[in-house]
mmJSON file of the N, C-alpha and C atoms, coordinates in Angstrom:
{"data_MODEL":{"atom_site":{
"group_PDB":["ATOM","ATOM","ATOM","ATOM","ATOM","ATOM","ATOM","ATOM","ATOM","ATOM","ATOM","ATOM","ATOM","ATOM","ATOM","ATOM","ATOM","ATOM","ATOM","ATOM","ATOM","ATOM","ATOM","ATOM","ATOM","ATOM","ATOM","ATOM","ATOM","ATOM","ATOM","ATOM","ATOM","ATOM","ATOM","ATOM","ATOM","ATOM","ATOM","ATOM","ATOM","ATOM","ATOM","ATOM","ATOM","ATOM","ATOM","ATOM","ATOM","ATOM","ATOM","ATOM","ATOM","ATOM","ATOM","ATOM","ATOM"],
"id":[1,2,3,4,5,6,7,8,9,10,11,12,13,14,15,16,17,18,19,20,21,22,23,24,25,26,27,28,29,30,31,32,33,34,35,36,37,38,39,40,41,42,43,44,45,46,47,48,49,50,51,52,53,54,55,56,57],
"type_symbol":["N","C","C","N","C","C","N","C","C","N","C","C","N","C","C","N","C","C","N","C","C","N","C","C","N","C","C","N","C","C","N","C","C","N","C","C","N","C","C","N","C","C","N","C","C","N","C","C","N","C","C","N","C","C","N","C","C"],
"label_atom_id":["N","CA","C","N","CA","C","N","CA","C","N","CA","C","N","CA","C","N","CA","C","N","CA","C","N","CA","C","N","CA","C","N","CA","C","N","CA","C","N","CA","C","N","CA","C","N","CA","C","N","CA","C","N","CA","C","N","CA","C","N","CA","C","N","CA","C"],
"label_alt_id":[null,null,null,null,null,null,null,null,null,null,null,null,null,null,null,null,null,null,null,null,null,null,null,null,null,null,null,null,null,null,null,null,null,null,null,null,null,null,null,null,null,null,null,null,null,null,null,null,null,null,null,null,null,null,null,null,null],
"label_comp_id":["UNK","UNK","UNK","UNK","UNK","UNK","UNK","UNK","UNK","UNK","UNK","UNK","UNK","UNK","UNK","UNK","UNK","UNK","UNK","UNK","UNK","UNK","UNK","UNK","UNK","UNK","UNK","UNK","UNK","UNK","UNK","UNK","UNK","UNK","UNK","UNK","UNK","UNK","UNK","UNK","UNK","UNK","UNK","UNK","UNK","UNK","UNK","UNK","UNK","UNK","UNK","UNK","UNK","UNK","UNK","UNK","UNK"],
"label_asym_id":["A","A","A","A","A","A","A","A","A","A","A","A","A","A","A","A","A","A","A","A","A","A","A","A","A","A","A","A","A","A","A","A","A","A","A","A","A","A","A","A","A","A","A","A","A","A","A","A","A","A","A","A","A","A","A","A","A"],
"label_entity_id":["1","1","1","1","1","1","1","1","1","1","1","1","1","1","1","1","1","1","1","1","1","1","1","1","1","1","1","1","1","1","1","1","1","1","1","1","1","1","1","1","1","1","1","1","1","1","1","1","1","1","1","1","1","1","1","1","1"],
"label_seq_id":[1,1,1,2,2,2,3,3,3,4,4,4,5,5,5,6,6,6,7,7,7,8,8,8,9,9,9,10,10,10,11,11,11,12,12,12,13,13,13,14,14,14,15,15,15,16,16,16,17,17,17,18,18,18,19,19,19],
"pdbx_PDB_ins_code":[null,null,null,null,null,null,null,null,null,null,null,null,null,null,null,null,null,null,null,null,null,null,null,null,null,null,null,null,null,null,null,null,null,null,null,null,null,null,null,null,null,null,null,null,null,null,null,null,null,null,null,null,null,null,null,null,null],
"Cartn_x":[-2.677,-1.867,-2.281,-3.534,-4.371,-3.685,-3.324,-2.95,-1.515,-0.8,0.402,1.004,-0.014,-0.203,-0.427,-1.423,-2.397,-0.932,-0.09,0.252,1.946,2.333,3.363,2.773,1.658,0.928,0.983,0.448,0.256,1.918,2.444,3.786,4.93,4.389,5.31,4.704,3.257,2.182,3.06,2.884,4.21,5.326,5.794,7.588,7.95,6.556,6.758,5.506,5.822,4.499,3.766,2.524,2.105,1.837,2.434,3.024,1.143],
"Cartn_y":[7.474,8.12,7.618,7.613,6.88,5.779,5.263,3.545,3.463,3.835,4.191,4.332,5.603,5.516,4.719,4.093,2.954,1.904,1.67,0.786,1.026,2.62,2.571,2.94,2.823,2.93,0.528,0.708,-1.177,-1.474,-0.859,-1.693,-0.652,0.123,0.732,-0.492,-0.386,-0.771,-2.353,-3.307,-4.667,-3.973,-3.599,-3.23,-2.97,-2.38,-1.263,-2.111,-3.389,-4.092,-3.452,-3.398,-2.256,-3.288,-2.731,-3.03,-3.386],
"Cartn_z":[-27.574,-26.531,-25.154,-24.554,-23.563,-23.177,-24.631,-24.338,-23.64,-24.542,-23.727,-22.647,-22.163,-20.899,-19.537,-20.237,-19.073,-18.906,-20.017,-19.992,-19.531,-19.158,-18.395,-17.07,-16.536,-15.19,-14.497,-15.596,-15.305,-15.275,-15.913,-15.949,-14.149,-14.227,-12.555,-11.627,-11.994,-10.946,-10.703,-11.609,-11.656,-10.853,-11.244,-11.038,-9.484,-9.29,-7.863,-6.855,-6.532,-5.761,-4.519,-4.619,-3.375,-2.225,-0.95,-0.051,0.896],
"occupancy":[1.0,1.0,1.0,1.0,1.0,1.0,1.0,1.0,1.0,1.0,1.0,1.0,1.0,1.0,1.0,1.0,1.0,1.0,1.0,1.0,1.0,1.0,1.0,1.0,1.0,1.0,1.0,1.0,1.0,1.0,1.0,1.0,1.0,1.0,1.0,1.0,1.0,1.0,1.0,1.0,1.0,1.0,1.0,1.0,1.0,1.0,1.0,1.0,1.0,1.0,1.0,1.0,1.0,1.0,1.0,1.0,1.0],
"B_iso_or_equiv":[0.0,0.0,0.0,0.0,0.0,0.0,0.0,0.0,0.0,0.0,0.0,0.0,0.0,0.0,0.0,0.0,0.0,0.0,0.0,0.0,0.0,0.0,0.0,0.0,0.0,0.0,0.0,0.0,0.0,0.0,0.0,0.0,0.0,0.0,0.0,0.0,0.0,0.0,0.0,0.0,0.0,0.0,0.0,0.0,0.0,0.0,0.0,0.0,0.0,0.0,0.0,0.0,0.0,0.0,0.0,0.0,0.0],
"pdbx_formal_charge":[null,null,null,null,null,null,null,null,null,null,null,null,null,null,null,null,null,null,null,null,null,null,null,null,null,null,null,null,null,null,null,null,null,null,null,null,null,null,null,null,null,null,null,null,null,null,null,null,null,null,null,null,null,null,null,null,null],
"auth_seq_id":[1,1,1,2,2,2,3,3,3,4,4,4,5,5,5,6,6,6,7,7,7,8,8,8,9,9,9,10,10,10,11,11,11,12,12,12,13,13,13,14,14,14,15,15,15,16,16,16,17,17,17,18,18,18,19,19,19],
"auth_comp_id":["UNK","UNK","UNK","UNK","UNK","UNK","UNK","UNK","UNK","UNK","UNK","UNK","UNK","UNK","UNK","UNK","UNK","UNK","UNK","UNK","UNK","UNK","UNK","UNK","UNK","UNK","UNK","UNK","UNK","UNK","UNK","UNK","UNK","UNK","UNK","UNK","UNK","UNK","UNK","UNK","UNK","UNK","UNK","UNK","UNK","UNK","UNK","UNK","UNK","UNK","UNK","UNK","UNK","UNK","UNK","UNK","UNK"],
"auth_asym_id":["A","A","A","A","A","A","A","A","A","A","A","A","A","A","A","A","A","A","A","A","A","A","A","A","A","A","A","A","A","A","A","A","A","A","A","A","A","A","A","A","A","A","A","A","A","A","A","A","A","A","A","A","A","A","A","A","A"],
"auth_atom_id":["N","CA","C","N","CA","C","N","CA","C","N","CA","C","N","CA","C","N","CA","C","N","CA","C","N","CA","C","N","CA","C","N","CA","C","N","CA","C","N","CA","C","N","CA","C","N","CA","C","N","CA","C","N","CA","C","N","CA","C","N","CA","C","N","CA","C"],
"pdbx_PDB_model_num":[1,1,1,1,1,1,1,1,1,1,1,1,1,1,1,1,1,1,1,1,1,1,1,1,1,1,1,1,1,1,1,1,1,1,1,1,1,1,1,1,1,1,1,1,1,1,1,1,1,1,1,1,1,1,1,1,1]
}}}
């Protein structure tokens, strides 16, 4: 479940480039 997670966090984190 953890994993999942981490890995729709890494994938906004891509999507959404911090400024």
């Amino acid at each position: 479940m953890m994993k999942l997670v981490i890995i729709l966090v890494i994938f906004l984190v891509i999507s959404f480039p911090a400024y």
